[in-house]
C-alpha positions, 0 to 999 in steps of 0.5 A, a space after each residue: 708279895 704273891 696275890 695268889 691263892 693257889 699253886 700254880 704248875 708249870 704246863 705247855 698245854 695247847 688250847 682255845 680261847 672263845 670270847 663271842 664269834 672269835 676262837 684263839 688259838 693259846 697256850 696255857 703255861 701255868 695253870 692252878 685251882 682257881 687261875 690260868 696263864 696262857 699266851 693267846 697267839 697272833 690273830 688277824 684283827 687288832 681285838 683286846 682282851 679287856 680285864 673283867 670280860 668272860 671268855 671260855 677256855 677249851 683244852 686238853 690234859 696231857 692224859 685225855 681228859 676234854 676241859 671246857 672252862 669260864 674264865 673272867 680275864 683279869 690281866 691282859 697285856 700284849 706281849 713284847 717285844 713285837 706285841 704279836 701275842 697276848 698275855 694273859 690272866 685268868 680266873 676260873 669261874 665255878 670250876 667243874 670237879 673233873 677239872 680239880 681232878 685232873 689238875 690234883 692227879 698232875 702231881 
């Protein structure tokens, strides 16, 4: 049984993940009104990123439009088999109406 509430789209859109001085470089892979999947690439600490944490998102839509989300993590897992990435899933906190704008002009 699926938990979401929204329809997720199948995206492969660069982006940045900021939780306090770290910047991670991710890709969103699927991404819906209210929640976001992205794999977080390698970084050079051992950092995890724990269920319920804040992180900001900061990326591009294939037509141009800037976003800079909340997100509240709410899944986190590293990424076998080498466990050299994150994955993880987000839900978006108060999403910007450009945001919905943006996602509803991807049909």
């Amino acid at each position: 049984m699926d938990k979401r509430q929204a329809r997720r789209k199948i995206v492969n859109i660069k982006a940045e993940l900021i939780q306090g001085d770290g910047h991670y470089a991710s890709v969103i892979e699927n991404i819906s009104h209210k929640g976001i999947y992205a794999v977080v690439s390698p970084a050079r600490t051992s950092f995890e990123f724990t269920p319920d944490s804040t992180v900001e998102l900061k990326f591009e839509f294939p037509a141009g439009e800037k976003q800079h989300l909340h997100c509240r993590i709410k899944w986190s897992y590293k990424t076998p088999p080498h466990e050299l990435t994150s994955s993880m899933g987000m839900e978006i906190v108060d999403a910007p109406s450009s945001y919905i704008e943006m996602l509803e002009a991807m049909e």
